[in-house]
C-alpha angles and dihedrals in degrees: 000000000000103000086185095078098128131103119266090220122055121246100248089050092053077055093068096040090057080054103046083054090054093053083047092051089040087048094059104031078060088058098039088247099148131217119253134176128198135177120281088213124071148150094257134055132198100285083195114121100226096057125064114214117217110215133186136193123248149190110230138151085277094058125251104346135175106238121183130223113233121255077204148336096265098108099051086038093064095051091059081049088052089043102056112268105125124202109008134170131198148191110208145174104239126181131207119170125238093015105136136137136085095311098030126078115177083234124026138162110270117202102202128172138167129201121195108214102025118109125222092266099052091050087056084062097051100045095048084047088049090046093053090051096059100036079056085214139091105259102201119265123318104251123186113220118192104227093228088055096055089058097052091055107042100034090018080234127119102231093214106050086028096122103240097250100053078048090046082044097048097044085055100048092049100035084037085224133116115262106169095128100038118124118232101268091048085061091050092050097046098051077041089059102040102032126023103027094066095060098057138096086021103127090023137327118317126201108206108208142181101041118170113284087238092071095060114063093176104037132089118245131223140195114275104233083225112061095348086255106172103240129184102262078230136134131210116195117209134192134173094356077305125126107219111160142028120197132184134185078240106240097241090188107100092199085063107043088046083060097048090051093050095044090047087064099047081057091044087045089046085052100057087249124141117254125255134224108245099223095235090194090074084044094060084040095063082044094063097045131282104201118239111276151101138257143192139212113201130184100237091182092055093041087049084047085053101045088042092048092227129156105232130021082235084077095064096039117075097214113020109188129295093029084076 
């Protein structure tokens, strides 16, 4: 008999999180951002590297099909965009494999919205401001960081002209792991993670910007004023040494984003990963039309951790994986 049957979080914990989602409904219902919900099943996974998709088999009218879980909303939720809906929200179970420490949970609330028309910069705005509402608490000011810059300050190295083996070198020495055989982006991910992360937010809320265009396999790119360096028109927001949100200035051109997911899957097969299905239905979706605009995917368990000053997101969740 399992003697560990009680909730990770307290009661009166679980209490405050049912609070902190009704800021977040209230936040959106005063800016006509409606609730939507979409199935955490579908035909397609993430084909990004860094994520690991969980699938299951199931028995459907089509016969015994894979179906994947949803490392988040984003690709139904495009479909209501290319069907008409307008500005939508949602707060929805998401699942990545292997994800598991203070501030991971296999499967986590993920606040997601889009809004057509709005530019990346005006979706800043309206994160930080969403951020602020739940922490209940003035965060310090909203300051925008280039990620190359970031670089630069914290490893004295440009991120983008750095050779791959003083990268592969550098990210050792610091992660004190081997990375002889790490892309470039795995080296980048990896200094990200162990260096310069934890030094931001720290005195407010800090957007990281201009990441490569290789980190961001849904956004569209633009030129860096600097070199002309294409970079991901993307935002990361960062609080406490902690990564809440991630925004893109959503790729509407379904050739391009066809290519991105296939070549996605040659990475994934180089790297010895297992393939994953491209869910063909968003494609359509983009053919038919996805109107101009930007979205953003924000942790709201590690946000919640964050307003409610507790150690692991395991203690705002009641029932963290694998107490399930």
């Amino acid at each position: 008999m399992a003697v560990d049957w009680q909730p990770t979080a307290t009661i009166a914990t679980l209490r405050q999180r049912a609070r902190c989602f009704a800021l977040v409904r209230a936040f959106f219902a005063e800016r006509d951002v409606w609730e939507v919900e979409t199935p955490v099943l579908g035909h397609g996974g993430s084909t990004e590297v860094h994520l690991a998709s969980l699938s299951t088999e199931a028995i459907t009218s089509a016969g015994r099909e894979r179906l994947w879980l949803q490392t988040s909303p984003e690709f139904a939720m495009k479909r209501l965009l290319a069907a008409g809906s307008g500005p939508i929200f949602q707060l929805a179970r998401s699942f990545r494999d292997g994800e598991v420490g203070r501030r991971h949970n296999l499967e986590f609330t993920m606040l997601e919205w889009y809004r057509p028309g709005f530019g990346l910069e005006a979706l800043i705005e309206e994160t930080a401001a969403l951020v602020t509402r739940v922490l209940d608490r003035d965060p310090g000011p909203l300051r925008r960081r280039r990620y190359r810059e970031l670089f630069r300050e914290a490893l004295g190295i440009d991120p983008f002209t750095e050779p791959l083996e003083a990268l592969r070198r550098l990210a050792g020495e610091r992660g004190g792991l081997s990375m002889a055989d790490s892309d470039r982006d795995g080296c980048l991910d990896l200094l990200m993670s162990f260096v310069i992360e934890p030094t931001l937010g720290r005195d407010g809320l800090d957007a990281v910007v201009d990441y490569p265009a290789s980190q961001a396999a849904l956004a569209r790119h633009h030129r860096d004023p600097e070199d002309g360096a294409r970079v991901a028109s993307r935002f990361e927001l960062y609080l406490d040494g902690v990564e809440l949100a991630n925004g893109y200035d959503e790729l509407t051109d379904a050739v391009e984003q066809r290519v991105r997911f296939t070549e996605d899957n040659l990475a994934r097969r180089e790297l010895g990963l297992p393939e994953v299905d491209v869910d063909a239905r968003l494609l359509a979706a983009l053919e038919s039309g996805l109107p101009e605009g930007s979205g953003v995917a924000l942790g709201l368990d590690r946000l919640i951790q964050l307003a409610l000053s507790k150690e692991s997101v395991a203690e705002v969740i009641a029932f963290a994986t694998p107490r399930c």
